[in-house]
DRENTIMAR-458126 format. One record per residue (C-alpha): x, y, z. Coordinates in steps of 0.02 Angstrom, whole numbers, plus 50000, padded with zeros to 5 digits. Layout:
N
XYZ
...
***
This chain:
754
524054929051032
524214912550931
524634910750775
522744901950725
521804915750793
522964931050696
522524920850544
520574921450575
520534938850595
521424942050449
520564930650342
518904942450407
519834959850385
520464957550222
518714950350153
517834964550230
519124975550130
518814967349972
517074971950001
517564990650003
516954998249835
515725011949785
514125001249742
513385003549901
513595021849862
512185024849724
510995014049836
511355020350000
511575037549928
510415051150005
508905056649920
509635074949890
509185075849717
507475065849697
506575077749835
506375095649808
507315107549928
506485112650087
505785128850106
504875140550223
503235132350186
503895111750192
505175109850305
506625097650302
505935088550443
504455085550308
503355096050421
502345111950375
503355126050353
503125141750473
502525150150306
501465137550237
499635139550165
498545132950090
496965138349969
495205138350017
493615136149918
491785136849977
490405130449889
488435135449917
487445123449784
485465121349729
485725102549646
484025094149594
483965076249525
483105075149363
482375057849392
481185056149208
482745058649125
484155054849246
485055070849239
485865083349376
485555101149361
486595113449450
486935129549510
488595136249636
489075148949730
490965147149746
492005160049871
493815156649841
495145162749951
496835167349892
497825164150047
499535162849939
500705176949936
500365177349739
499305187349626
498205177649528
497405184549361
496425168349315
495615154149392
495605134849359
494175124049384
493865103749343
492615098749245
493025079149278
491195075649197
491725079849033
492795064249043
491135057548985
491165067448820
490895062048658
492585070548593
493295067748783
495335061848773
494885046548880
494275035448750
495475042548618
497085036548707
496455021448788
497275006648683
496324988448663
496094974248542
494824961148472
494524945048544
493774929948505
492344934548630
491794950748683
490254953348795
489204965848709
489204979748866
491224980848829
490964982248618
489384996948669
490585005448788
492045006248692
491535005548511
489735012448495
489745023948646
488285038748600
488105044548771
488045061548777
489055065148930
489985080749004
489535097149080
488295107848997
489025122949065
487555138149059
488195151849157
489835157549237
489705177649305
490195186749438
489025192449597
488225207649494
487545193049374
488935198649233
489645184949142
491315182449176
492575176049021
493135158949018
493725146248920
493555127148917
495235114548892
494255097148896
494165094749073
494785111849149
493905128049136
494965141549139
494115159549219
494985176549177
494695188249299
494115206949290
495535209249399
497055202549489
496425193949646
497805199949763
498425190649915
497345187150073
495945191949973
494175182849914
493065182849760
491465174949745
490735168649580
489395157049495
489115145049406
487595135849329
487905118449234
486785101749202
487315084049141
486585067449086
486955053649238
487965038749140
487195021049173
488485013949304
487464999049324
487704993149162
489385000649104
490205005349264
491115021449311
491435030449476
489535037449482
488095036549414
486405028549419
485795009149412
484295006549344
483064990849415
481814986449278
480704974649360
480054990749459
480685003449361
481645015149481
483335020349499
484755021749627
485695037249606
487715038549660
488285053849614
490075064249627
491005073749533
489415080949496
489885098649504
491305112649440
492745111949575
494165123849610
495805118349540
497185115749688
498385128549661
500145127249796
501815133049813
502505116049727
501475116049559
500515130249549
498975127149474
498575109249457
498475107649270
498295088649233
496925083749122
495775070249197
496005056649108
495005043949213
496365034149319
497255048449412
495855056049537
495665072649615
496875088149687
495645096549790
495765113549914
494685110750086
493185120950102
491285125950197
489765116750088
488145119650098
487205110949981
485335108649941
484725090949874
483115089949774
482395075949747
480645063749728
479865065449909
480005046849911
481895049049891
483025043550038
484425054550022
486165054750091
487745063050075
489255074250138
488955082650294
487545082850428
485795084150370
485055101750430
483255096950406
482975083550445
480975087250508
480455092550339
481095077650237
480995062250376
479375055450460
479465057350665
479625039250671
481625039150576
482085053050685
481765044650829
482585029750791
484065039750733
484185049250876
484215031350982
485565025050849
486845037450932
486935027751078
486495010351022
487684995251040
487364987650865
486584994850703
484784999750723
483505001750567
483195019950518
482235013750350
481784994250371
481924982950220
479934981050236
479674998350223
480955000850094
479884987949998
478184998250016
478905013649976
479995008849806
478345002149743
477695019249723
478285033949625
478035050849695
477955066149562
478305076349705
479715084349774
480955086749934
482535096049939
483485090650083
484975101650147
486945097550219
488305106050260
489825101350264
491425110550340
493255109950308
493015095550147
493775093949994
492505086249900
490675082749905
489595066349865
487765061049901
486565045949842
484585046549810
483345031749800
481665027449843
482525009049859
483795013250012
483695002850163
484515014350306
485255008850478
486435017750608
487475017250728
488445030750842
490395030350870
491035037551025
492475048251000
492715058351185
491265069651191
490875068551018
489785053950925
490105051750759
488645043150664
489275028050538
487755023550432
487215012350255
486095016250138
485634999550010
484274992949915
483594976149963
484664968249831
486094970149944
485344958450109
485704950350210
487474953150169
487324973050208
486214972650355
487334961350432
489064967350393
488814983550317
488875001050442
489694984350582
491374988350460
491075008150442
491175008550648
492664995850651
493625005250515
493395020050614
494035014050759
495745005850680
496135018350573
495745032450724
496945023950855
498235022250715
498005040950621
496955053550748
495125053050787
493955054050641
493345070450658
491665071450533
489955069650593
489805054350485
490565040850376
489315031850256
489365015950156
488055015150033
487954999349891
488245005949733
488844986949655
489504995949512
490885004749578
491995006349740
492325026449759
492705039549903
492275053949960
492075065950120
490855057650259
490185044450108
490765031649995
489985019449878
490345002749893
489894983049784
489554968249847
487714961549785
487164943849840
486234931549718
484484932449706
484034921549830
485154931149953
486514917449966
488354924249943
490004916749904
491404917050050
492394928249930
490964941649894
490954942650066
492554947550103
492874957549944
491314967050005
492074971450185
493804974450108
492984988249996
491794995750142
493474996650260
494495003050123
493305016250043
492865021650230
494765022450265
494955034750122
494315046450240
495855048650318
496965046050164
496815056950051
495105067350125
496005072350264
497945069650238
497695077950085
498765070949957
498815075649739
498045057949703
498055065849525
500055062849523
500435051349653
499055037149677
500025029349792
500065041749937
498025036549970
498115021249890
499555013549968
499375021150129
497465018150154
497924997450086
499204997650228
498095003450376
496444994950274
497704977850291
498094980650493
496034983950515
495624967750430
496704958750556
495884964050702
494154960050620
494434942250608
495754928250618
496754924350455
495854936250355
496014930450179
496964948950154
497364951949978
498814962750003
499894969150152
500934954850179
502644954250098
502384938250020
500954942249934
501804955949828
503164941749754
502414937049592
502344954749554
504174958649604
504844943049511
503664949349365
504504954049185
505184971149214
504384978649055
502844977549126
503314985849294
503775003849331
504255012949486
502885018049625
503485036149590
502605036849424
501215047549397
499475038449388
499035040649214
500765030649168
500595017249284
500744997549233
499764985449346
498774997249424
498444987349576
500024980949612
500984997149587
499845009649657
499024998449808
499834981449838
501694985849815
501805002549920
500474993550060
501744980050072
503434992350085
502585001950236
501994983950308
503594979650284
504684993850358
503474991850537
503684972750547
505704972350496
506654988850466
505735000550586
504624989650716
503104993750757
503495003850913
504495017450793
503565015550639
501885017850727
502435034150813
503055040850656
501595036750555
500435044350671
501665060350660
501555061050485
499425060150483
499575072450619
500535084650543
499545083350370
497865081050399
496915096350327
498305099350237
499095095750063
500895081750099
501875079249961
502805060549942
504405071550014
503555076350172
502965057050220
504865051350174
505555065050285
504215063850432
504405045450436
506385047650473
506135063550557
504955055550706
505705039350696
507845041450721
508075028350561
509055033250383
507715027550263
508345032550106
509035016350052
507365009750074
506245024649964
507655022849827
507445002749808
505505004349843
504815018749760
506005023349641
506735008149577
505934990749505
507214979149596
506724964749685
507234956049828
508214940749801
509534936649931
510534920249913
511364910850041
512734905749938
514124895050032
514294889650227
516154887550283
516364880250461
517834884250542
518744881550707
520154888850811
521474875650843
521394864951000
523394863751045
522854845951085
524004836150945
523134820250978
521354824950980
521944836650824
522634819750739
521194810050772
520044821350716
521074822750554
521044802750539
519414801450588
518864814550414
520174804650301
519304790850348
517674795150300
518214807850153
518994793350043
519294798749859
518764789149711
520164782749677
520904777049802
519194765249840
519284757849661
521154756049675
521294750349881
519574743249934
518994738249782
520734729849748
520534734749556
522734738949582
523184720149633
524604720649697
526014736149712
528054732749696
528224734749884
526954720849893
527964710649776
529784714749848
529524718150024
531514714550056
531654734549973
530544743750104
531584753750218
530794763650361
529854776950294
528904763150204
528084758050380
527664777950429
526064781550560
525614797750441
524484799050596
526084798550720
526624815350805
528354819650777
529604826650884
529884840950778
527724843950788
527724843250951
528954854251006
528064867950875
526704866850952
527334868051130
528014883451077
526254889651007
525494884351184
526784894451279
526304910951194
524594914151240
523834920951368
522584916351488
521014923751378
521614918451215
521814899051330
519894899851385
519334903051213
519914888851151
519524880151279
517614885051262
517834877251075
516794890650993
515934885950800
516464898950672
515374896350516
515844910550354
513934913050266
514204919050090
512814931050028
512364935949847
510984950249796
510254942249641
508714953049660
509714970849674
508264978549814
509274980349972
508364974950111
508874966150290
509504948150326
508554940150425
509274922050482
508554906550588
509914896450667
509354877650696
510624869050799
510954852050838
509874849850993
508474857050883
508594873350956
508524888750858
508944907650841
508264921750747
509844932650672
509194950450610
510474960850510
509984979650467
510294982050272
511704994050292
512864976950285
512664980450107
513174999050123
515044994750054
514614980849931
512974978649847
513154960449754
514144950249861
514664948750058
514934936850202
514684938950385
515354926850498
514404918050662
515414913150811
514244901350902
514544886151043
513204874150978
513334867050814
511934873650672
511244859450577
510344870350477
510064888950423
508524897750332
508534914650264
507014925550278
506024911550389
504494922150413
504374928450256
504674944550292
505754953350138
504614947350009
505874935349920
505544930049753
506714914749760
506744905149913
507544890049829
509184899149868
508754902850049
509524887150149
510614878850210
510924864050182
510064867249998
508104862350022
507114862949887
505404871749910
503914863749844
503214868149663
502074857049533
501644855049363
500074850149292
499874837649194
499094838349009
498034826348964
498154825648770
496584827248685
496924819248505
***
């Protein structure tokens, strides 16, 4: 081999040695001690142990709407099933109303400050708040009628039991409760009522409306977190059956399927909602112009309409004499599956013509990318206080102007919220996740597949997150105000960002560049397979996702979720090298032709520029001798026969090669950022062709800071961009090219105003 090509590959294997120390080791180290050991019940595949279980709670409830006073009174029949090998002496239940109450830990531990201006709803709210709000809890006793002890902890209620409920065993209890309904139309919340003066009626959105079982699994026990308003719900599945009273001129919907529907609707909305199973388009269950007629009265009378709901976790339902209602039917095989909206008249046109249209499309994405829906609904109803899920119904904003006309970005917020509320029917109703310490596994997950169903419902959807490069001014952001995604919801820091945006973008972001879609697709739809009606933990979706997919992700959960890095890659230096030709005179010429146009500053000022005017040799030529009159550019004897000896040493292979004149260019690479991530490289050669280089992230397994790859390549690169399609989300592309190119940015300008 010749001596030129030994020196190459030397040059390469001792810089790859260099690179050989143990900081790749902390980042590319497995996650052995961040996720719990697997057991019989969660496997190390992240699948569902061959012991697992899970708790069950069923609810039988008499609710009636007190609409003089706006209040919910109550009474439950709850049958709880201890499927767990343990013994339990005592029960938990939430009582997330008492959030509301005047001595409730959610307004003692919420921090804020004056400001110049403060609208007056935020100084009532905060400052003078005299709502009386919280469970009135009236009765708790056993199925003999005998109370049964308890005690309250803010928003838990703990029940001791008049004995141990053993394994695979049942009780059944009650319990009787009312509440005031807090005014979400004026000072927000998840439920609650808005109140319409000009007619004096109200539009009722109620959840959390009722005492639910506490989850209670192998991993925590009993779930034992206060609510505290940000982190939502831990919830067992369950059978409801639940009985709505309400004013006869009530429109009511909710959870489940309606089970009387001939005593509480008029012949003429059945038969239109029988014809909306099959229809092609929305149809009108409750026109606007009836809606109109019928919110002018007020009825002192009374209906109680009845649902049931199986295998749910939760259970929601709204009330008004003001509901538009239209309807549609979703084929799923043999089954339909009715989407529907319920919203007052303040919501058109922008509901009647977009509203249940994204409840069917949302089904349909998030079916083909999860597993069919499986309820016998999915409702969007307008509750423009608030955008909340639950089981089969969520309430939804998005209120027009008076005169009906709507911005472009009301619009889109309002289908962004209908497809993402709707979509929490799969994330976390179904794949039942502990939103109450880990926001991110409905959050993120429902933004991700909320962010692929808003591109197929229109062309450059003005998406808010998804996309990596929406997520860089929060990477880039001062790390004080950013914590990991595995922080528990109550201690997040941008809410948004950390809970929805930055996890949303991760997944997007391991299908489009560490996974591809083919493998990441397959494993996601393992993971909601495996889960749904069941309770995942963030260690099952990191071990499912590399279980069903073949790919070490590790790397990737450490930098993402448990770390506040960013990505920053730099494309430091560009070396260009080539092997030696053999051919001294086109080596010689080449080597005059550079010297010739690589000229130092000195020797211009002193040689072209004449500034030296004359040397001795100019002034005493009669002293030159003959090295004075040298050809530096000449080839020697002594050259040439060196290299003839070169020449006759290689081989026929090691000939072509340098024949074919290959490119060699040395990229230097620097990880400002510290997040590991891939290198992905466009190539832009001279004849303006180009090349797309993707490099997995382990090239930063030895060496974490600093390393260099080099490109053997026949064309000459003009240029070369680093993460072209903005892929990694980059928070410094100024570093990203070669040659340097500076990427557009602007200042304004003040205008002085003394």
């Amino acid at each position: 081999m010749k001596f030129t090509i030994c020196i190459l590959l030397l040059l390469i294997t001792c810089t790859n040695y260099a690179q050989v120390t143990n900081q790749g080791a902390s980042k590319f180290k497995q996650l052995y001690e961040e996720l719990p050991t697997p057991t019989t019940y969660r496997n190390a595949a992240g699948a569902p142990g061959h012991e697992y279980w899970q708790q069950k709670a069923d609810y039988d409830m008499k609710i009636e709407i007190d609409d003089k006073n706006q209040k919910i009174l109550g009474e439950e029949s709850i049958t709880y099933y201890n499927n767990s090998p343990d013994e339990l002496t005592y029960l938990w239940v939430q009582l997330d109303q008492n959030v509301r109450a005047l001595d409730g830990d959610k307004s003692k531990i919420s921090t804020d400050r004056v400001y110049k201006e403060i609208p007056y709803k935020q100084i009532k709210s905060r400052w003078h708040n005299d709502f009386d709000g919280g469970f009135k809890i009236t009765e708790v006793s056993n199925k003999k009628g005998e109370a049964l002890k308890h005690t309250i902890n803010k928003t838990m209620m703990r029940i001791d039991l008049e004995e141990p409920l053993k394994p695979k065993s049942n009780i059944c209890f009650t319990i009787k409760w009312n509440y005031n309904v807090n005014d979400g139309g004026n000072y927000g919340g998840r439920s609650g009522y808005e109140y319409f003066p000009e007619e004096d009626n109200y539009m009722y959105h109620i959840a959390q409306f009722f005492p639910r079982m506490c989850a209670y699994n192998e991993t925590d026990g009993w779930q034992n977190k206060q609510f505290l308003g940000r982190g939502e719900f831990t919830l067992s599945f369950g059978d409801y059956t639940v009985a709505i009273t309400a004013p006869s001129d009530h429109i009511v919907g909710a959870t489940g399927e309606l089970q009387n529907a001939k005593n509480v609707l008029t012949k003429k909305q059945i038969d239109r909602f029988e014809a909306s199973k099959t229809a092609e388009q929305p149809m009108m269950i409750v026109t606007e112009e009836e809606a109109k007629e019928i919110e002018k009265g007020k009825s002192t009378d009374k209906k109680t309409w009845v649902f049931k709901a199986e295998n749910v976790r939760d259970f929601a339902f709204c009330s008004s004499r003001k509901f538009i209602w239209d309807a549609q039917g979703v084929a799923f095989g043999d089954r339909t599956v009715m989407a529907m909206s319920y919203y007052p008249k303040e919501g058109n046109p922008l509901w009647e013509r977009y509203s249940t249209r994204a409840v069917v499309h949302t089904l349909k994405v998030y079916s083909r990318y999860t597993f069919d829906y499986p309820y016998p609904t999915a409702i969007s109803t307008h509750a423009n206080f608030t955008g909340m899920e639950y089981p089969m119904i969520c309430f939804n904003y998005g209120r027009p102007r008076p005169d009906g006309s709507y911005s472009e970005r009301l619009k889109y917020g309002m289908i962004g919220v209908i497809i993402h509320e709707v979509g929490h029917n799969y994330f976390p109703m179904i794949v039942n996740s502990d939103e109450r310490q880990w926001t991110w596994m409905d959050e993120g997950l429902n933004t991700f597949v909320q962010y692929l169903t808003e591109v197929e419902w229109e062309r450059d959807y003005p998406h808010r997150r998804g996309p990596a490069q929406k997520i860089v001014e929060y990477m880039k952001g001062d790390k004080e105000n950013i914590v990991p995604i595995m922080s528990n919801s109550e201690s997040l820091l941008q809410f948004g960002n950390n809970a929805y945006a930055k996890p949303a973008t991760a997944l997007n972001i391991l299908r489009e560049t560490v996974m591809g879609r083919e493998l990441f697709d397959y494993a996601f739809k393992e993971y909601s397979n495996r889960w749904k009606f069941k309770h995942p933990t963030p260690a099952d979706f990191f071990r499912t996702m590399e279980d069903a997919s073949g790919v070490d992700l590790d790397w990737f959960w450490r930098g993402w979720f448990y770390t506040t890095d960013h990505c920053d890659i730099s494309l430091d230096e560009v070396k260009t090298y080539n092997i030696n030709s053999y051919d001294l005179e086109k080596e010689m010429a080449l080597k005059k032709e550079w010297d010739k146009n690589h000229t130092g500053i000195s020797d211009i000022r002193n040689n072209q520029e004449k500034q030296v005017k004359k040397t001795v040799m100019e002034e005493v030529p009669s002293i030159k001798d003959k090295y004075n009159d040298r050809d530096k550019y000449r080839i020697t004897k002594k050259q040439q026969e060196q290299n003839d000896y070169f020449v006759l040493q290689l081989d026929d292979e090691e000939k072509e090669l340098i024949k074919e004149n290959f490119n060699y260019y040395e990229l230097h690479f620097s990880n400002v950022g510290g997040l590991i991530m891939p290198i992905i490289l466009e190539f832009v050669y001279e004849d303006d062709s180009k090349e797309t280089v993707r490099i997995p992230a382990e090239i930063w397994r030895l060496r974490t800071d600093k390393i260099t790859k080099v490109f053997a390549r026949k064309k000459k690169i003009k240029s070369i961009e680093l993460d072209p399609f903005l892929e990694t989300a980059d928070t410094d592309r100024n570093n990203n090219y070669f040659p340097e190119r500076r990427e557009p940015s602007k200042f304004d300008l003040y205008k002085n105003q003394y």
